[in-house]
C-alpha positions as CSV (number, residue, x, y, z in Angstrom):
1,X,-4.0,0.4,27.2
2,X,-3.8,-3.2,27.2
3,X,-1.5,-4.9,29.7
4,X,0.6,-6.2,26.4
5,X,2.1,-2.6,26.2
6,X,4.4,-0.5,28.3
7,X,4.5,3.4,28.1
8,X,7.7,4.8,27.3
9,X,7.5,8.3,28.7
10,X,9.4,11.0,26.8
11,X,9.9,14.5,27.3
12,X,6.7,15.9,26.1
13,X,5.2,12.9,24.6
14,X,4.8,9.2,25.2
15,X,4.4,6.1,22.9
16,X,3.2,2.6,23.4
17,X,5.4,-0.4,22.6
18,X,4.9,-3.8,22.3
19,X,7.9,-6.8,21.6
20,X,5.3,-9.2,20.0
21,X,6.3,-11.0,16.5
22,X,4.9,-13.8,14.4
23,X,6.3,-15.6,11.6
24,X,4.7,-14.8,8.3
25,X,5.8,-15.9,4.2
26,X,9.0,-14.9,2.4
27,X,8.2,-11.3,0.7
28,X,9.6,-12.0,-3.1
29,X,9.7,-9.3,-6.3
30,X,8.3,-10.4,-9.7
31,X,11.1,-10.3,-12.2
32,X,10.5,-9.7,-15.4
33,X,10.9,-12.7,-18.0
34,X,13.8,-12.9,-20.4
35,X,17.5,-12.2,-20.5
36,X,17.7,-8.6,-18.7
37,X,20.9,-6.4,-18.8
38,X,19.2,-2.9,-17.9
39,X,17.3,-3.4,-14.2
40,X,15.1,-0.2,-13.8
41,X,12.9,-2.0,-11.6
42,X,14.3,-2.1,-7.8
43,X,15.0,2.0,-7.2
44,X,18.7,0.9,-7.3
45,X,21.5,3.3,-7.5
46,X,24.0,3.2,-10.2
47,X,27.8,2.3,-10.1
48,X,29.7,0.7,-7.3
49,X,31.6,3.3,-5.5
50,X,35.6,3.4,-6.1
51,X,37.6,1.9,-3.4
52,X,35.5,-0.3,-2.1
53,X,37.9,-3.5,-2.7
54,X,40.6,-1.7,-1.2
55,X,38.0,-0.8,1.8
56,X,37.0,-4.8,2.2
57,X,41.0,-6.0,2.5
58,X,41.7,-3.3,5.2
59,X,38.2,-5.2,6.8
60,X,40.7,-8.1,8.7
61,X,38.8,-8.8,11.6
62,X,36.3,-11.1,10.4
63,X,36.4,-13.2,13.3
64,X,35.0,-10.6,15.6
65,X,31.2,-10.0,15.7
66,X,30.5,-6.3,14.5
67,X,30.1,-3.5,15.9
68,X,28.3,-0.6,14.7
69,X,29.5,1.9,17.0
70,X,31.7,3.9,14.6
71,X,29.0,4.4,11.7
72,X,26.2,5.3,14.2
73,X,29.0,8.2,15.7
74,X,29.8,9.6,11.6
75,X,25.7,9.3,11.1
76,X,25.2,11.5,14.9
77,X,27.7,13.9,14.0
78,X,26.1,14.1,10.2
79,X,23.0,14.7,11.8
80,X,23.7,16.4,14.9
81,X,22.3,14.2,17.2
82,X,23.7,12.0,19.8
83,X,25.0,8.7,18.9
84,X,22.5,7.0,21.3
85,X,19.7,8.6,18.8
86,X,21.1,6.1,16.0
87,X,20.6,2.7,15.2
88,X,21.9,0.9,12.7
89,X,19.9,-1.7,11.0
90,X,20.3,-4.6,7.8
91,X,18.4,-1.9,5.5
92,X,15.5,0.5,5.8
93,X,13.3,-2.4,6.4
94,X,15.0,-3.9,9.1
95,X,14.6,-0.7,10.9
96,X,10.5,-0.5,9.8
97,X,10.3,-3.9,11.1
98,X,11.4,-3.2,14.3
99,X,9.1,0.0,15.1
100,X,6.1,-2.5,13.6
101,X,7.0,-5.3,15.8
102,X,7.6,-2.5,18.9
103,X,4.2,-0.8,18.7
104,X,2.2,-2.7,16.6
105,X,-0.2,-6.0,18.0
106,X,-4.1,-7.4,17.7
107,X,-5.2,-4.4,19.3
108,X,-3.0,-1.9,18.2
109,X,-3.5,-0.4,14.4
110,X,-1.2,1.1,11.6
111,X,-2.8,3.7,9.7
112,X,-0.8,3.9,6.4
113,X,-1.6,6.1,3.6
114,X,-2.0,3.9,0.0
115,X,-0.5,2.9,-2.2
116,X,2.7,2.9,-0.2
117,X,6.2,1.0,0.4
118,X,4.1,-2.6,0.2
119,X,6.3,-3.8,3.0
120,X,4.6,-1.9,6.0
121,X,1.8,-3.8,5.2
122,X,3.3,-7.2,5.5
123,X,5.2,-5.7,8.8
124,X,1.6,-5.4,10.0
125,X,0.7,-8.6,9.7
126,X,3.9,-9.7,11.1
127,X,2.7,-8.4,14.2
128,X,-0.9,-9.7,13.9
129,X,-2.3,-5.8,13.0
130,X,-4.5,-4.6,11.5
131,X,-3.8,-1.6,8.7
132,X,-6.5,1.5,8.4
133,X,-6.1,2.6,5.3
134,X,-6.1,6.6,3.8
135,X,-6.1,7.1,-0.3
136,X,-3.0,8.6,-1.2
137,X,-3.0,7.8,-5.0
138,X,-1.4,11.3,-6.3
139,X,-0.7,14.9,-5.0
140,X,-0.6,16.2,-1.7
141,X,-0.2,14.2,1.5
142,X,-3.7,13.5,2.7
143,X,-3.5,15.1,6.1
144,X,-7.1,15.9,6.8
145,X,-7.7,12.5,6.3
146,X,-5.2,10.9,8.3
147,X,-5.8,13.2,11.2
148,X,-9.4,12.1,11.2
149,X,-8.3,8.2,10.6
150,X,-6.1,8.7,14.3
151,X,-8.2,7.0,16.6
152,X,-7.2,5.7,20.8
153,X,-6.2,1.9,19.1
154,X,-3.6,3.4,16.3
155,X,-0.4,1.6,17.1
156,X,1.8,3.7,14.3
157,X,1.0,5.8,11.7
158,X,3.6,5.3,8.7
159,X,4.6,8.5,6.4
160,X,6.6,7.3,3.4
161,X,8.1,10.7,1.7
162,X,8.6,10.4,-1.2
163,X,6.2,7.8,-1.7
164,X,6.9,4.6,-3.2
165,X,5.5,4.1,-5.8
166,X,3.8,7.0,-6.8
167,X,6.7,9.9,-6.3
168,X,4.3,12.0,-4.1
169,X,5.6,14.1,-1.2
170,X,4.2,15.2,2.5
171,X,5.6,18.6,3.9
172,X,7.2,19.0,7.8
173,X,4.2,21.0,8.4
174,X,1.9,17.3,7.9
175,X,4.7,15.2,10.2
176,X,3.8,18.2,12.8
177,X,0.5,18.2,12.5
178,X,0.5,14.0,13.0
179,X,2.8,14.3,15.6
180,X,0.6,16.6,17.2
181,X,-2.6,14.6,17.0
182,X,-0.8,11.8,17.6
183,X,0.2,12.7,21.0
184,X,-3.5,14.3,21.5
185,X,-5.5,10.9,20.9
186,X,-5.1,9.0,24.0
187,X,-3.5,6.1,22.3
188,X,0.2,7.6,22.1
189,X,1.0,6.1,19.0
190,X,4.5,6.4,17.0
191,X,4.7,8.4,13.9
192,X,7.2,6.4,11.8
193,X,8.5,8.5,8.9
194,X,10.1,6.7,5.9
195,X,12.6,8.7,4.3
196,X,14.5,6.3,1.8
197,X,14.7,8.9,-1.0
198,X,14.8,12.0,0.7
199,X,18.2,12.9,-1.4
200,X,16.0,13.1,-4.1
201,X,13.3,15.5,-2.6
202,X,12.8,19.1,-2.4
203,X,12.3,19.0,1.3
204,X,14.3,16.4,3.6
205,X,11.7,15.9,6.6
206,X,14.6,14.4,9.0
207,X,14.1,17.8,10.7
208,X,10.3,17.7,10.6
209,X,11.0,14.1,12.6
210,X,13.3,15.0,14.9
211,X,11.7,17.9,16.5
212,X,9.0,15.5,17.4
213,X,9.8,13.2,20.7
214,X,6.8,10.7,19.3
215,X,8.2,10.2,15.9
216,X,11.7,8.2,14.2
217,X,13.0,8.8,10.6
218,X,14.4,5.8,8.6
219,X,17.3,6.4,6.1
220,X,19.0,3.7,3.8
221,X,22.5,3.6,2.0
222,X,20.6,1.4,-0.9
223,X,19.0,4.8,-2.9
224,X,21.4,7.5,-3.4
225,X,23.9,5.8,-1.8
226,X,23.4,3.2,-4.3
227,X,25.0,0.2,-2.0
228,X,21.6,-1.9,-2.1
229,X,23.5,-4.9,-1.7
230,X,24.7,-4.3,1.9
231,X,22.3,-4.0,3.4
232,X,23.0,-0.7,5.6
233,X,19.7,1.4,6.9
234,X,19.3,3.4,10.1
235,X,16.7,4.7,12.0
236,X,17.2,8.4,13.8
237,X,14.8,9.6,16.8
238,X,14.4,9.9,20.5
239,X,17.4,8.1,23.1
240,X,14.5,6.4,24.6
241,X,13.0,4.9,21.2
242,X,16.1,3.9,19.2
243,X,16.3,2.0,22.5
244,X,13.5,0.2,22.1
245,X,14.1,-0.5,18.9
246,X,17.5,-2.5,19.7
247,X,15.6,-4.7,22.2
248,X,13.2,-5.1,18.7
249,X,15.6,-7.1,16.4
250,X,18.8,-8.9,16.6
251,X,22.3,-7.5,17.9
252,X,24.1,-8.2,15.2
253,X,22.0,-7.2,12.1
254,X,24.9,-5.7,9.6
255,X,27.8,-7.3,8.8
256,X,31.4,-6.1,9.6
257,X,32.2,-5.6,5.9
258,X,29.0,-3.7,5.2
259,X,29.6,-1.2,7.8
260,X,33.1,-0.7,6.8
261,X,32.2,0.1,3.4
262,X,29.4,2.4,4.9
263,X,31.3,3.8,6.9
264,X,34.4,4.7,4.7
265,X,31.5,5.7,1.5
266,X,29.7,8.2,4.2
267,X,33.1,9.7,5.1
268,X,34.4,10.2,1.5
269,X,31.9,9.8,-1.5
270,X,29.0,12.7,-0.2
271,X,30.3,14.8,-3.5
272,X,29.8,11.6,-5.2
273,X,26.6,10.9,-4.1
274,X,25.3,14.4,-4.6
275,X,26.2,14.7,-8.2
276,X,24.7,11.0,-8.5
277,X,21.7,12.5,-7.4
278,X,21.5,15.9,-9.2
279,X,21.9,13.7,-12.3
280,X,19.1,11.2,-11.2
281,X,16.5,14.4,-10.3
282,X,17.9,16.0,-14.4
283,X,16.7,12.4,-15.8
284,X,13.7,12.6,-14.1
285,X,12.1,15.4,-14.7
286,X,13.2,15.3,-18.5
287,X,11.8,11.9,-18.9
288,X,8.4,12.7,-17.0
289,X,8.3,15.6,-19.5
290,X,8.5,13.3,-22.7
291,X,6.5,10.8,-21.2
292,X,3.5,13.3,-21.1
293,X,4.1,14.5,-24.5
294,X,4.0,10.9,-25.4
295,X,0.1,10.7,-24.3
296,X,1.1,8.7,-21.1
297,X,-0.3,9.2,-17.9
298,X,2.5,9.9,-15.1
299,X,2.5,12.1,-12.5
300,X,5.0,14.3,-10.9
301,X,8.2,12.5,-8.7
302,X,10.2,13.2,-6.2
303,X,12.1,9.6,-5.6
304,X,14.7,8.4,-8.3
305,X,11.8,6.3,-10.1
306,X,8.4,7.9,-12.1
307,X,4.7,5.7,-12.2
308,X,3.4,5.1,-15.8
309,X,0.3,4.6,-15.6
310,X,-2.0,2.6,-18.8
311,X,-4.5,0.1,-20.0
312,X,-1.5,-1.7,-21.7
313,X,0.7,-2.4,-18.5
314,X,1.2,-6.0,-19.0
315,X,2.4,-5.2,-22.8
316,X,4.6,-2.4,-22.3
317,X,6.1,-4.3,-19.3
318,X,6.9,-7.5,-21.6
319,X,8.0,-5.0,-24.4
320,X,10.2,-3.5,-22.5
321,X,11.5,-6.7,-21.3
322,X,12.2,-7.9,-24.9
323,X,14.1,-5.2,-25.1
324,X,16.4,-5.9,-22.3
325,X,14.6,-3.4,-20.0
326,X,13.2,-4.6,-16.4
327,X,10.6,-2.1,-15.0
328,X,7.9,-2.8,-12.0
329,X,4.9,-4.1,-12.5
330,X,1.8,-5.0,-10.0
331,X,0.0,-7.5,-11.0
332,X,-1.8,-8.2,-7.3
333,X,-2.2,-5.0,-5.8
334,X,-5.2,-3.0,-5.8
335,X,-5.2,0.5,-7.0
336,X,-1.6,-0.6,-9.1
337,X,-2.4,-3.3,-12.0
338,X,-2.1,-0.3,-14.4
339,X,1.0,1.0,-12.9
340,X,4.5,0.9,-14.0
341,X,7.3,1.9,-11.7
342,X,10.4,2.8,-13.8
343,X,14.0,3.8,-12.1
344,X,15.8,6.7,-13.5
345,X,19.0,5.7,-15.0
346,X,21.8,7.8,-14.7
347,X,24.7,7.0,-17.2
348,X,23.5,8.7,-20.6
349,X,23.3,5.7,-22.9
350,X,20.8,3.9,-21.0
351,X,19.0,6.8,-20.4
352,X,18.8,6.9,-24.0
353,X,18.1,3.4,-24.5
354,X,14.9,3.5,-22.0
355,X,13.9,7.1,-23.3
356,X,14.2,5.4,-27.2
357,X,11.8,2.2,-25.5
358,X,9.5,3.9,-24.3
359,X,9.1,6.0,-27.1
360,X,8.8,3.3,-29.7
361,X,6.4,1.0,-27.3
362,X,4.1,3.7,-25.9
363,X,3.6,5.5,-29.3
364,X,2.5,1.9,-31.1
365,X,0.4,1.3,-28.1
366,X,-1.3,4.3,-28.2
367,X,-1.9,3.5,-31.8
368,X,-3.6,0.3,-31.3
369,X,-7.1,-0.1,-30.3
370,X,-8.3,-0.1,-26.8
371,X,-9.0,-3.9,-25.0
C-alpha cells in the first residue's frame, strides 16, 4: 500500500481509496452525417414523461443551491437501504468517475472486461491508471479470467451488466465470486458494478452488490427512465463508501430542476416505465430474431440496444443514415470496427421503419460481393 492511499475499513472488508485527478480531453460521440430524425444511436429512452412542465413551474426556488436529500430518501426506501447508502450524481458517469478518481492512481490498476462502456477507460486515465484488460466479446461473464487477472496492485475491477455494447450479462454468483477474491488479494480493491440497463435484464444484480461491503452499484434515470437529458445517476453501496465518493466530485452535481423531475417521475411513472420497458425487451428480441434470419451476425441482448456485426459497417451505417436512421458506429476501437450498436425503438412505426432499413440494406449487402 502506497502512502497515496488510505484504508477505509468496513465491516468484513476493506478498500483502498485515493482523491487523485488529472485533466484529460473532452469525450465526444461520432454522429452520423446527414439530416437525422430517428436517433437509434445513444441507448436513449423514448418519450418525455407527462407532467414534467407542470413539475418544472412548481420548481420556484431557483435561487437556492440543490439539495438532493429528498431523491436519495425515495431511492433508500426503493431500495431498502439507508439514505446515507445513496448518492446522487450528474448521470451514471459522474458516479463512475468518482469511484475511478477514489481508488484508482499510477500504482493502482482497473481490470475491466472488453469491449465495455468506453468511458471507464478514459476514467482510467483520468486518474493516471493503467487498465488490465479480460476478453469479453460475447456470452458469459469471463469470471475465470477475471479472477485470475486480480492481482495486489488492482485499484477497481469494473462489471458492466448488461454490457455496453455487446448485450452480454454476468450473474450475482460472478459479482460474489469478485467480491470474494477481491477482498482475498491483499490489494482491497473496489468492485464497481455498472448497472445502467438492469430494467432490461433478466437478473438485476443491485442485490448481488449490495450484499458485498467491497462493492457499489451505479443506476441512471437516462435508460428506462428515458430522461437522458438531466442528467440524474446514483451510486448505491456501503455508508462508508458512498462517503467517499461525495468527498470525490463536487457538491452540487445535479440541478434543482433535474432532481425535481426525478424525483416526481420515480414517485409516479414506475408503471410507465415498466411497460416502456416490457415493450423495449418485445422489440428486441423480435428484431434480433429477423436480424439472424437476414444472414447477420448479432448476438443475444439484454440492454435496450442489439450489436450487428459485418464486413459492410461503414455502408450500412451511411445507409441507414440516408435513410434518416442514426446507429453507432466504431470506427477507432479495437475489437468494434465491424460493429454496429442499434437502440430498440419503442413506438411501432419506427420500429417498422428500422426493421423495413435494415431489411432492405442488409439483404443488398449480403448480395454484393465481398471487399
Amino acid at each position: 500500500m502506497t502512502t497515496e492511499h488510505s484504508t477505509i475499513t468496513l465491516a468484513d472488508s476493506r478498500v483502498a481509496v485515493h482523491a487523485a485527478i488529472a485533466s484529460r480531453g473532452v469525450y465526444s460521440v461520432p454522429r452520423a452525417p446527414g439530416p437525422i430524425d430517428l436517433h437509434l444511436d445513444a441507448n436513449e429512452g423514448d418519450a418525455p414523461w407527462q407532467g414534467l412542465e407542470d413539475c418544472i413551474r412548481e420548481s420556484r426556488n431557483l435561487r437556492r443551491y440543490p439539495s438532493a436529500a429528498d431523491l436519495e430518501a425515495a431511492l433508500a426506501a426503493r431500495f431498502g437501504v439507508r439514505p446515507s447508502q445513496v448518492i446522487v450524481t450528474a448521470g451514471g458517469d459522474d458516479a463512475l468517475d468518482r469511484a475511478c478518481r477514489m481508488t484508482l492512481s499510477s500504482t493502482r490498476s482497473l481490470l475491466l472486461p472488453e469491449p465495455s462502456f468506453e468511458m471507464f477507460r478514459r476514467y482510467a486515465e483520468l486518474a493516471r491508471a493503467s487498465v488490465d484488460s479480460v476478453p469479453w466479446p460475447s456470452g458469459p461473464f469471463p469470471r475465470e479470467q477475471v479472477l485470475r487477472a486480480i492481482t495486489p496492485r488492482t485499484g477497481a475491477i469494473a462489471i458492466v451488466s448488461p454490457n455496453n455494447p455487446t448485450g452480454a450479462v454476468a450473474t450475482g454468483a460472478d459479482v460474489d465470486a469478485i467480491c470474494a477474491a477481491a477482498d482475498a488479494s491483499g490489494g482491497n480493491p473496489l468492485v464497481i458494478i455498472d448497472a445502467a440497463y438492469a430494467e432490461f435484464a433478466d437478473e438485476d444484480l443491485t442485490d448481488a452488490a449490495l450484499r458485498n461491503r467491497n462493492a457499489i452499484v451505479v443506476r441512471t434515470f437516462s435508460k428506462a427512465w428515458a430522461l437522458a437529458g438531466l442528467r440524474v445517476g446514483y451510486a448505491i453501496g456501503p455508508e462508508e463508501l458512498i462517503s467517499c465518493l461525495r468527498v470525490a466530485g463536487g457538491p452540487y452535481p445535479v440541478s434543482g430542476l433535474s432532481l425535481a423531475v426525478a424525483l416526481r417521475v420515480l414517485v409516479t411513472g414506475r408503471d410507465a416505465m415498466l411497460d416502456q420497458v416490457r415493450r423495449v425487451k418485445s422489440n428486441r428480441d423480435a428484431l434480433a430474431s429477423s436480424l439472424l434470419q437476414w444472414g447477420a451476425d448479432t448476438q443475444p441482448s439484454q440492454g435496450n440496444f442489439v450489436l450487428l456485426r459485418t464486413p459492410h459497417a461503414a455502408e450500412v451505417h451511411a445507409a441507414l443514415a440516408s435513410r434518416g436512421i442514426a446507429v453507432r458506429r466504431w470506427t477507432n476501437r479495437p475489437c468494434l470496427e465491424d460493429a454496429l450498436r442499434i437502440t430498440i425503438p419503442v413506438g411501432e412505426s419506427d420500429l417498422a421503419r428500422l426493421w423495413d432499413s435494415l431489411e432492405s440494406v442488409i439483404s443488398s449487402k449480403a448480395s454484393s460481393p465481398s471487399t
